[in-house]
C-alpha positions in Angstrom: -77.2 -58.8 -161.8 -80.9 -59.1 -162.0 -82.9 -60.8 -159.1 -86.5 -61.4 -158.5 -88.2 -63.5 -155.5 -91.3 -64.9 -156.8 -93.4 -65.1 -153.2 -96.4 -64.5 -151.4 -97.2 -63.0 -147.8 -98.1 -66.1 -145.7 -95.8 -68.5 -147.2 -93.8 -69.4 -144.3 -90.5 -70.8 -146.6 -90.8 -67.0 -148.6 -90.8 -65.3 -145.1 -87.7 -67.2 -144.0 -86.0 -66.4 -147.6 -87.2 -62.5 -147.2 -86.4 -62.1 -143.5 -82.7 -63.2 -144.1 -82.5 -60.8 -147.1 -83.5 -58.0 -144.9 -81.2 -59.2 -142.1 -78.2 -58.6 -144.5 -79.7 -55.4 -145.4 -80.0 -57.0 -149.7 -83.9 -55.4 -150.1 -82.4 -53.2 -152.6 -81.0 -56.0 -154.2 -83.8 -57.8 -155.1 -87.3 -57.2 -156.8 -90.1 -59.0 -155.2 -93.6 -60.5 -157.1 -95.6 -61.9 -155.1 -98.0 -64.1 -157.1 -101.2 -64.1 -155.3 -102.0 -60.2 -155.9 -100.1 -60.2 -159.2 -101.6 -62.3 -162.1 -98.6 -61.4 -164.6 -96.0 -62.3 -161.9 -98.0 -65.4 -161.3 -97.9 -66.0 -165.2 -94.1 -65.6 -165.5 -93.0 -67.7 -162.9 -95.3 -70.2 -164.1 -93.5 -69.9 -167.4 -90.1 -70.1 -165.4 -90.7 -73.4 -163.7 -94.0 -74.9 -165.2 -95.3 -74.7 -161.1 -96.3 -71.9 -158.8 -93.7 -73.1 -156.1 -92.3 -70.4 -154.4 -89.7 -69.2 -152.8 -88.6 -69.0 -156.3 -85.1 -66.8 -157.0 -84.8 -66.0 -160.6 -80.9 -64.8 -161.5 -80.5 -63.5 -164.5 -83.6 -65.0 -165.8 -82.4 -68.6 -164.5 -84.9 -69.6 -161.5 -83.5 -71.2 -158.3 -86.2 -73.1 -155.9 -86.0 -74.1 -152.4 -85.6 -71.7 -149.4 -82.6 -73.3 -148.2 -80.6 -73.1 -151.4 -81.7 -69.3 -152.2 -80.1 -68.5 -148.8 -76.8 -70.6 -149.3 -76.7 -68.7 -152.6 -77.2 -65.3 -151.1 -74.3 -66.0 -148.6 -72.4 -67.1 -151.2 -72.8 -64.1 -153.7 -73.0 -61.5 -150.8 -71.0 -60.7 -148.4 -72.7 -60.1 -145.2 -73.4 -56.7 -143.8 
């Protein structure tokens, strides 16, 4: 499976998505972008969704939005460490 969290540093909603994947010990799991010191990753996800909205969870090249549903999904598909 093939995940990548479109984020950026500050954004509060992408720090609760990230700390919770480190909390489960996933980081391996997942490829981060983070769109505001990568132009191309910027450019993708803006081809994903039409909007820079992050957190953004792409899953096998479908994109999820909202923090709250990218955890519920992570909890779902992962069982926890």
């Amino acid at each position: 499976m093939k995940l990548e969290l479109y984020h950026f540093q500050s954004c509060p909603y992408c720090i609760k998505v990230r700390n919770h994947i480190e909390r489960l010990g996933l980081n391996s799991h997942f490829e981060y972008f983070d769109i505001l010191t990568d132009s191309k990753a910027y450019e993708r996800l803006m081809k994903l969704n039409n909007d820079d909205q992050v957190p953004c969870l792409v899953i096998n090249g479908v994109p999820m939005l909202e923090s709250e549903d990218i955890i519920a999904w992570i909890n779902k598909n992962f069982k926890r460490a």
